[in-house]
C-alpha positions in Angstrom: 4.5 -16.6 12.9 1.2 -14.8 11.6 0.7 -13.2 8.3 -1.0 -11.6 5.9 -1.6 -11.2 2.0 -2.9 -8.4 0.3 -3.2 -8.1 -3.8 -5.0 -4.7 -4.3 -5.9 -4.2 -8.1 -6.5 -0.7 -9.4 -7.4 0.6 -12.7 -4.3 1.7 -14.3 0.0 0.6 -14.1 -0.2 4.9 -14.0 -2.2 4.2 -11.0 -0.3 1.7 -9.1 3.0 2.9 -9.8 2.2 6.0 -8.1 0.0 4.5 -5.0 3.1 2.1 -4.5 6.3 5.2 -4.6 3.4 7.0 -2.6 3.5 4.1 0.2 7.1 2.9 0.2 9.1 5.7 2.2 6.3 4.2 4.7 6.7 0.5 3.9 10.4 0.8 4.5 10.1 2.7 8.2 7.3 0.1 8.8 10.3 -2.8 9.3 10.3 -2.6 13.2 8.1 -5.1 14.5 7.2 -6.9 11.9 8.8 -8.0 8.0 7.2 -7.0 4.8 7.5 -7.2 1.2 5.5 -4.6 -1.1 6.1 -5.2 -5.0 4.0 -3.7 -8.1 2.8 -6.3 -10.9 0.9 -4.4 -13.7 -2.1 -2.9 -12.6 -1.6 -4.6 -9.3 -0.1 -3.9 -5.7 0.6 -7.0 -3.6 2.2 -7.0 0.6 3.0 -9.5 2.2 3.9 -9.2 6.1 4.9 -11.6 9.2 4.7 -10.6 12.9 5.3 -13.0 15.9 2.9 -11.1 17.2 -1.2 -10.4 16.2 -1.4 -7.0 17.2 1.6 -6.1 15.5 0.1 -7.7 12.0 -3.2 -5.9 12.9 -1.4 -3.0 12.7 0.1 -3.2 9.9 -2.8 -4.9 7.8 -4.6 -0.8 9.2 -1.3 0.8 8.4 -1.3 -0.4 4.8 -4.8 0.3 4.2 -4.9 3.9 5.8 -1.5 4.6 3.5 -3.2 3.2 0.3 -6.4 4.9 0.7 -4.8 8.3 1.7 -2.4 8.3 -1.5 -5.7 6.8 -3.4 -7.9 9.4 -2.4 -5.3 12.4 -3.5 -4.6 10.4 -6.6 -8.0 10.9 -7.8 -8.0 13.8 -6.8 -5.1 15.2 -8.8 -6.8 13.4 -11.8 -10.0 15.1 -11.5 -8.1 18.1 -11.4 -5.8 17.5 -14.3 -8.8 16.3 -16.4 -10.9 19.1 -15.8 -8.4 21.9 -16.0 
């Protein structure tokens, strides 16, 4: 079984509570091909994922990070926005 860890720390809870509900419609439809666990400590977003197969992690590993730095990117965004209007 291969897997992979990933603990992405951002600047705010306001921050990574709303990156993880962004991402998790997508973590849940993600559970073909491979298992994954997505939880939210604090400032903190951690994913955890198996595959039998390395494609399949590689996949995922691009999956997560395209997700997180799409919802990221309109996150800040939105705050620019908010701050400035």
């Amino acid at each position: 079984m291969n897997y992979f860890k990933l603990k992405i720390d951002l600047s705010s809870e306001e921050e990574a509570k709303i990156l993880y509900e962004a991402i998790y419609l997508e973590h849940i439809d993600s559970q073909i091909r491979s298992k994954a666990k997505m939880e939210r400590e604090g400032k903190s977003i951690k994913i955890y994922v198996e595959a039998e197969d390395l494609s399949i992690l590689k996949a995922s590993i691009y999956s997560y990070l395209r997700w997180l730095t799409v919802a990221q990117n309109i996150y800040k965004i939105c705050r620019r926005v908010k701050d400035n209007g």
